[in-house]
C-alpha positions as CSV (number, residue, x, y, z in Angstrom):
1,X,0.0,0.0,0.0
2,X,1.4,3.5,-1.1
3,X,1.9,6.4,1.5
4,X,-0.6,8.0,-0.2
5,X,-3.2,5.3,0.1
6,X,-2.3,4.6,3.6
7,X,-3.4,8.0,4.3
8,X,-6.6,8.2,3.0
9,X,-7.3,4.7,4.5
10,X,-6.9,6.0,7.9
11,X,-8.6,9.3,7.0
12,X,-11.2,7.2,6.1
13,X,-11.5,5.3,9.4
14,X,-11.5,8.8,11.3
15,X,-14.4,10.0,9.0
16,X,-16.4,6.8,10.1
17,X,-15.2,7.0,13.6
18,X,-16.8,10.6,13.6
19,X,-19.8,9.6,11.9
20,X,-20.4,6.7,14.3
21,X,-20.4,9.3,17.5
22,X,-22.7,11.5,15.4
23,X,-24.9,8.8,15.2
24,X,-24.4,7.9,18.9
25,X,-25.0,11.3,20.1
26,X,-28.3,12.1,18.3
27,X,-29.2,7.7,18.5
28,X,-32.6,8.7,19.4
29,X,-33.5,11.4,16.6
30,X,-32.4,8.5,14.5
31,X,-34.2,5.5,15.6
32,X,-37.8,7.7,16.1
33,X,-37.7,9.3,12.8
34,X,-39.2,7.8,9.6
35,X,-36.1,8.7,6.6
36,X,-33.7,6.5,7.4
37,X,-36.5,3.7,7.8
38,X,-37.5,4.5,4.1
39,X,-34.4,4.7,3.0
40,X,-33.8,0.7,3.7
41,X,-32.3,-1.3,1.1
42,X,-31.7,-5.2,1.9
43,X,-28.6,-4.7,3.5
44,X,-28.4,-1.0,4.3
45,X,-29.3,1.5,5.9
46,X,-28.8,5.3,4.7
47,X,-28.5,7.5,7.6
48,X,-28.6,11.6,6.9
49,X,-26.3,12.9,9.0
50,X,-25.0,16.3,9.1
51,X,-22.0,17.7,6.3
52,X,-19.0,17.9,8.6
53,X,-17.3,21.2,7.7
54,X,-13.5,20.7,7.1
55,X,-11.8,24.4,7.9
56,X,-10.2,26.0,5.1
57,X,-7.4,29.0,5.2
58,X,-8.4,32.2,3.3
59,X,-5.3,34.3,2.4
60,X,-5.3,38.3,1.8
61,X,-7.3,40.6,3.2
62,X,-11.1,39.8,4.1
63,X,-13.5,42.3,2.2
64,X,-17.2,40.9,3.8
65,X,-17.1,38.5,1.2
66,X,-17.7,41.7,-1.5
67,X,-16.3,41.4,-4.8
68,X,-13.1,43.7,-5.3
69,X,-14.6,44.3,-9.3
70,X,-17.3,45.8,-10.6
71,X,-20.6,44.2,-10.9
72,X,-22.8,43.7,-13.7
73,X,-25.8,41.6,-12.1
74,X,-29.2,42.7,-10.5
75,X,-28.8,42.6,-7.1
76,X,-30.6,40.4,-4.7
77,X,-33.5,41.6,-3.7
78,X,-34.8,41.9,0.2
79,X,-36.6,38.9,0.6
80,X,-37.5,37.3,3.9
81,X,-35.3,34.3,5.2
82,X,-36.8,31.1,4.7
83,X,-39.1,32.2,1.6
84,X,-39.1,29.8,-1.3
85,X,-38.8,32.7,-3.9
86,X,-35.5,31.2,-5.0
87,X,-33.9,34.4,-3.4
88,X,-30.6,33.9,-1.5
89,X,-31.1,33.9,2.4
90,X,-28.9,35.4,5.2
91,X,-28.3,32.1,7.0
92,X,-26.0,28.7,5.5
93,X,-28.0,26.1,4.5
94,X,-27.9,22.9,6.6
95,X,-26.2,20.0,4.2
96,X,-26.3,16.9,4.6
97,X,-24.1,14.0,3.8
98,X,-25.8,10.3,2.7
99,X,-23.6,8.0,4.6
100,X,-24.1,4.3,4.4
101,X,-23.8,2.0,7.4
102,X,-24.4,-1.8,7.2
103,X,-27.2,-3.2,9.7
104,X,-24.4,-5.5,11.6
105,X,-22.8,-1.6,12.4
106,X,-26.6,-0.3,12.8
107,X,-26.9,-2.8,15.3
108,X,-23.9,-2.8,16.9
109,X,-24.2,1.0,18.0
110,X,-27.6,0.4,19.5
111,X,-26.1,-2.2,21.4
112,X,-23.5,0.3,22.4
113,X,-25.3,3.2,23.5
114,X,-28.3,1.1,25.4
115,X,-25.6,-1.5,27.0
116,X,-27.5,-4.9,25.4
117,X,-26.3,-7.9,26.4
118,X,-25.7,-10.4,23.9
119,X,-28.3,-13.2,23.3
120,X,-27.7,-16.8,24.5
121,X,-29.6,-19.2,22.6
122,X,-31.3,-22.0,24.3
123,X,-31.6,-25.4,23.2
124,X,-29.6,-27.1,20.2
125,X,-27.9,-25.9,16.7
126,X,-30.8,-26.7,14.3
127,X,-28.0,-27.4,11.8
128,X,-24.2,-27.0,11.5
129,X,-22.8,-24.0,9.2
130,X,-19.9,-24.7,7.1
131,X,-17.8,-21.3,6.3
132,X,-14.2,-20.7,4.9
133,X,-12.0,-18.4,6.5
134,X,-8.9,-17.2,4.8
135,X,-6.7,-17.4,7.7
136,X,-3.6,-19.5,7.1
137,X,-1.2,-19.4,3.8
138,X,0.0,-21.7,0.9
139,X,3.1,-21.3,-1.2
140,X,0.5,-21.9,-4.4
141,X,-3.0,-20.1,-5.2
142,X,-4.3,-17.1,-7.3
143,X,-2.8,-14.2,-8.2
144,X,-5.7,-12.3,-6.0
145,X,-5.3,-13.6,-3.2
146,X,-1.4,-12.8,-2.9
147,X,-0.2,-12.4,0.4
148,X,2.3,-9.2,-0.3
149,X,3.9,-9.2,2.8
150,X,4.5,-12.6,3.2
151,X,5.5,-12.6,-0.4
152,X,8.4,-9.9,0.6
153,X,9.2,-11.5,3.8
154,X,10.1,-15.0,2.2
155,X,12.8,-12.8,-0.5
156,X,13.9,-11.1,1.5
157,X,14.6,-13.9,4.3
158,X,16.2,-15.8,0.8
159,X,18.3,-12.6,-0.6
160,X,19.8,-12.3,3.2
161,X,20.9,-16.3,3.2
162,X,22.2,-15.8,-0.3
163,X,24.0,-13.0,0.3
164,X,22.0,-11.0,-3.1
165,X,21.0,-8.9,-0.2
166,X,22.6,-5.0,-0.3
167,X,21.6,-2.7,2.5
168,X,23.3,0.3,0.5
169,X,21.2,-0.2,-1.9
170,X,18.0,-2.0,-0.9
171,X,16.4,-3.7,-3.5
172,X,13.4,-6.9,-2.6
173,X,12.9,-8.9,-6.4
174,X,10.8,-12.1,-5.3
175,X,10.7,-15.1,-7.2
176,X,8.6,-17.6,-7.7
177,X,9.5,-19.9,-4.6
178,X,9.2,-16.6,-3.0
179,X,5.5,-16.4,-3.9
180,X,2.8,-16.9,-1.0
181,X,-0.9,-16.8,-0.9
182,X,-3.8,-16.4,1.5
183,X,-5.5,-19.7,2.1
184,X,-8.9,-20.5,3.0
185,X,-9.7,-23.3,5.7
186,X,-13.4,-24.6,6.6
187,X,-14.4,-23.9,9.6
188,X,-17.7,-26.1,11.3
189,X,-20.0,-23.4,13.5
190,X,-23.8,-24.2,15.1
191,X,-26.7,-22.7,13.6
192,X,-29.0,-21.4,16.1
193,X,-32.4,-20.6,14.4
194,X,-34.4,-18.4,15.7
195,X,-38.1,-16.9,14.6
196,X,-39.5,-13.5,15.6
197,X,-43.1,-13.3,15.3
198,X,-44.9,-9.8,15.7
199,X,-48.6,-9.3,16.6
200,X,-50.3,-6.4,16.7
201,X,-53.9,-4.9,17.1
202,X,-55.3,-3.8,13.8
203,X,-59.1,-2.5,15.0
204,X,-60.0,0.6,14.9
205,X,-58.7,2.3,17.9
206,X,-54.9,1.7,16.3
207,X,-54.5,4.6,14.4
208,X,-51.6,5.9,12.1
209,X,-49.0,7.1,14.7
210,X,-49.3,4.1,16.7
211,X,-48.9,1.9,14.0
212,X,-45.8,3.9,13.2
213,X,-44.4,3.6,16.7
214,X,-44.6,0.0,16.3
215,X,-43.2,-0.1,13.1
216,X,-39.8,1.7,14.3
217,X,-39.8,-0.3,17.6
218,X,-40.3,-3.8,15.2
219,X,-37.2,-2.4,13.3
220,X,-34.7,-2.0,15.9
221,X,-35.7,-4.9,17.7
222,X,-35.4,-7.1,14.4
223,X,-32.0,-5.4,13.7
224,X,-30.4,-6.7,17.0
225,X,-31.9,-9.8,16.9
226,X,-30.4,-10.4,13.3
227,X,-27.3,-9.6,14.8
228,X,-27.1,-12.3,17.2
229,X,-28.5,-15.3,15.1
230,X,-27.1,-16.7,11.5
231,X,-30.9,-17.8,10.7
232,X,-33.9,-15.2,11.3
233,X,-37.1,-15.5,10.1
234,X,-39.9,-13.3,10.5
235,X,-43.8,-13.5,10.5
236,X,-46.5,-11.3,10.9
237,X,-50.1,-11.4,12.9
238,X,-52.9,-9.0,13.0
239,X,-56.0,-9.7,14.8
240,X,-59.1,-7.3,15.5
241,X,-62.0,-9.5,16.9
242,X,-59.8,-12.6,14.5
243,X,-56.6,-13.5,13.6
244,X,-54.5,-14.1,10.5
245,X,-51.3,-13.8,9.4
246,X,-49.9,-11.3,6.6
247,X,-47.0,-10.0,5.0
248,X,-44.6,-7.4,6.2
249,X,-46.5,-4.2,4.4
250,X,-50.1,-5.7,5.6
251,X,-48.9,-5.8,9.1
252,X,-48.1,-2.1,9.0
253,X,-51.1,-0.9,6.8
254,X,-53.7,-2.7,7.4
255,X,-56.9,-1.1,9.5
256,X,-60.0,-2.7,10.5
257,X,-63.1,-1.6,11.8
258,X,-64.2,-4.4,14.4
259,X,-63.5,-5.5,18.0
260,X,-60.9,-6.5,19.8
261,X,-60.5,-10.7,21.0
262,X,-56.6,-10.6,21.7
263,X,-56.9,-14.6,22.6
264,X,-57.9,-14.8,18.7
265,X,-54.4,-13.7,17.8
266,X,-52.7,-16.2,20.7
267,X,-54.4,-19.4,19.5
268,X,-53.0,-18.7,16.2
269,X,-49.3,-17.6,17.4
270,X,-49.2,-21.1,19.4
271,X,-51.0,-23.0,16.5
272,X,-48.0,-21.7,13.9
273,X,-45.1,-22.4,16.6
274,X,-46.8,-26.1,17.1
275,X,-47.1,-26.9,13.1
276,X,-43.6,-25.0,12.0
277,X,-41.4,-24.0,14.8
278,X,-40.9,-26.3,17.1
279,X,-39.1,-25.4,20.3
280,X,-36.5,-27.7,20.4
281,X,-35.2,-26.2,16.8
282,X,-36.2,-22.8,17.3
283,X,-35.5,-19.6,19.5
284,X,-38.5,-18.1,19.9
285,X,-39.1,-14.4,20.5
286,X,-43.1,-13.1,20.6
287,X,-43.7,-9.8,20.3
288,X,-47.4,-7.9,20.9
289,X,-48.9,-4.6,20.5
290,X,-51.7,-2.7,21.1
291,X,-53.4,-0.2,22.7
292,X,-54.6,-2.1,25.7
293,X,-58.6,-2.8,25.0
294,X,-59.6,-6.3,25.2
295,X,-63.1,-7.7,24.2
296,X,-63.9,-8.9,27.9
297,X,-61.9,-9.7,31.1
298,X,-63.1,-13.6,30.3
299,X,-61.2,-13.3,27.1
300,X,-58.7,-11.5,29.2
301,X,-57.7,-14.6,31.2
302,X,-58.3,-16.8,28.2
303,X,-55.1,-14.7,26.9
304,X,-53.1,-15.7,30.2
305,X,-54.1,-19.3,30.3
306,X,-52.7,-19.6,26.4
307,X,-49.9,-18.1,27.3
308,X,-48.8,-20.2,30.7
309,X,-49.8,-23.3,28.8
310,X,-49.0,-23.0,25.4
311,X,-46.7,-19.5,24.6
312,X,-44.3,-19.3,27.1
313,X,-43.4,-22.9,27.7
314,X,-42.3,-22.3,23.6
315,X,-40.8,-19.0,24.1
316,X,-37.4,-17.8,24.9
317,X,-39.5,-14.7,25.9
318,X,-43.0,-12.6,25.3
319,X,-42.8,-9.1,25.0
320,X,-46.0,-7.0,25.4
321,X,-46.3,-3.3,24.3
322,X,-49.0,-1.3,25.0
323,X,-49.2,1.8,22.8
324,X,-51.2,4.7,23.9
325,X,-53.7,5.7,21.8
326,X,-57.1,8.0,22.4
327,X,-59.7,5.5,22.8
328,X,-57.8,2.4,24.4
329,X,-58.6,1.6,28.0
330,X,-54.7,0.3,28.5
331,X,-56.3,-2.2,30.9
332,X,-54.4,-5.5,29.0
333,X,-51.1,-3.9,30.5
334,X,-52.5,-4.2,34.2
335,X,-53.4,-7.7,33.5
336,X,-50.6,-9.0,32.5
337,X,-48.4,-7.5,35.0
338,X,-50.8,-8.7,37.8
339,X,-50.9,-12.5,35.9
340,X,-47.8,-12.8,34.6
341,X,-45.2,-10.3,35.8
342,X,-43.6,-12.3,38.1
343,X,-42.4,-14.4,35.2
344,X,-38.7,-14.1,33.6
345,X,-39.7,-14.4,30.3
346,X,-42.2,-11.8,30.1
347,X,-41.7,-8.3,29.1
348,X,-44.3,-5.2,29.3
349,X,-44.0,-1.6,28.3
350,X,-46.0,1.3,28.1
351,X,-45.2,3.1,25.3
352,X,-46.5,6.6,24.9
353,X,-45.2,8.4,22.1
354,X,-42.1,8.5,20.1
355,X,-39.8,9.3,23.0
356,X,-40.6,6.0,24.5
357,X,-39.4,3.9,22.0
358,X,-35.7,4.2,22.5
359,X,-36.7,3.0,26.4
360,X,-39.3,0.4,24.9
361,X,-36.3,-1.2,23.0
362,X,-34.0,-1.4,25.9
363,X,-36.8,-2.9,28.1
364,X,-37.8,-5.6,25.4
365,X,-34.2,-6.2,25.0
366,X,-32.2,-5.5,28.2
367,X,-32.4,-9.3,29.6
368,X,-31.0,-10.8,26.7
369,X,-32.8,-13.9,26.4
């Protein structure tokens, strides 16, 4: 690598390293706003971040920023800042700077700044992963994968035993025995599977925002979850007074107009872990939202017995989060904490607006089950 190169390689890692403690610093502008959501491509994530200024020297004498000839144009005009009339205004613009990160990184600064601990899967590998690491060397292989410095070590360790070696005049011509190249070896890792499945109340009462919330709490928590686990998949319930599962963009769209029968949704969570994801194979995280209404209290501990008998024992955890909305009692909260909060693997939070979702996250995640 030249000098040159070498220098705008670690320029390059200081510009991340800066970008990185942007991110930290403003984390939870970030993770509750909606760009860099829609801005999600299969493996990244585009972030606006502010345009770092670098400083530059001005030489001569400072004039305002007035021309020293004459003018020719019409001037400006006295339009308000802020006006869209094209005009200039009196204030620099705020730039910003598109600056991919991968989800691993995405995920690895939330870990960071809210202190997760990693996740242990339970149970057994579901199946062994085979992977090749390029870790040792071989004197033969592609002219890609050339090992430079290796390759210089070996001639030079060979022009110092032949004597070709002149220190007065140094001068490193490998040869062909000289020649040495990165080698790949397998490496055997477990596979620990896991599934995340979301549910979420779709009625009426779950408006727009809420649905929102959940969508940017569903992201992060996804993200870190990825992170920890070579296999992920996801599936989505909705449920009003019935239950069914959906696609990603249903889950997040889709509004009905009836009741509310949360047990609906639990039958059919334990249902698709008993016929697909069975517990012995699986880590198995259940996720719930809504805005706390419930049809009855019998349906109420029809919800609890499901879970004690069929959800949990299944689970590596359940995570309930009620999402405060206008017209939702938030009585399903209270019930569960009164049934079930005594249990390890259950989680509840009250979420009431965008600033609780960066607390959300670290409740749902903070035990890292």
């Amino acid at each position: 690598m030249s000098h040159d190169a070498g220098r705008i390689e670690r320029d390059r890692r200081r510009f991340h390293a800066i970008v990185r403690g942007q991110i930290k610093r403003d984390l939870e502008r970030y993770i509750t706003g909606s760009e860099m959501i829609g801005r999600k491509g299969e493996q990244l994530v585009s972030i606006p971040v502010p345009r770092i200024e670098l400083p530059r020297l001005r030489h001569g004498d400072n004039q305002g920023g007035q021309g020293q000839g004459e003018g020719d144009g019409e001037g400006a005009g006295e339009a308000g800042e802020g006006e869209a009339n094209g005009a200039a205004g009196s204030e620099p613009g705020r730039h910003l700077l598109e600056v991919e990160l991968t989800l691993d990184e995405m995920a690895a600064i939330l870990g960071e700044e809210l202190e997760l601990p990693r996740i242990q899967p339970r149970g057994r590998a579901r199946v062994a992963v085979t992977s090749r690491r390029y870790s040792s060397v071989s004197t033969q292989g592609p002219g890609s994968l050339r090992h430079m410095r290796r390759t210089l070590k070996e001639a030079l360790k060979r022009e110092i035993a032949t004597g070709e070696y002149d220190p007065a005049h140094p001068k490193i011509v490998p040869a062909p025995s000289d020649m040495r190249y990165r080698a790949a070896r397998e490496v055997v890792s477990p596979d620990h599977a896991a599934v995340i499945l979301y549910m979420m109340d779709v009625s009426g009462s779950m408006g727009r925002e809420q649905k929102e919330i959940v969508r940017l709490v569903s992201f992060w928590i996804d993200t870190w979850i990825r992170s920890q686990y070579q296999s992920v998949e996801t599936r989505y319930l909705v449920h009003d007074a019935t239950a069914k599962t959906v696609d990603q963009d249903t889950f997040y769209r889709l509004r009905e107009s009836g009741g509310t029968k949360i047990s609906s949704a639990y039958e059919l969570a334990a249902d698709l872990l008993t016929r697909e994801y069975p517990a012995e194979e699986w880590n198995v995280y259940l996720f719930h939202f809504s805005d706390g209404d419930n049809w009855s209290g019998r349906d109420t501990e029809r919800c609890l017995s499901i879970l004690r008998e069929r959800l949990l024992p299944a689970a590596n955890m359940f995570c309930y989060g009620q999402v405060k909305s206008a017209y939702g009692s938030g009585q399903f909260l209270k019930d569960v904490d009164a049934g079930l909060g005594h249990v390890d693997d259950v989680v509840t939070c009250e979420i009431l607006d965008r600033i609780g979702i960066l607390p959300a996250i670290k409740t749902f995640l903070g035990k890292g089950l």
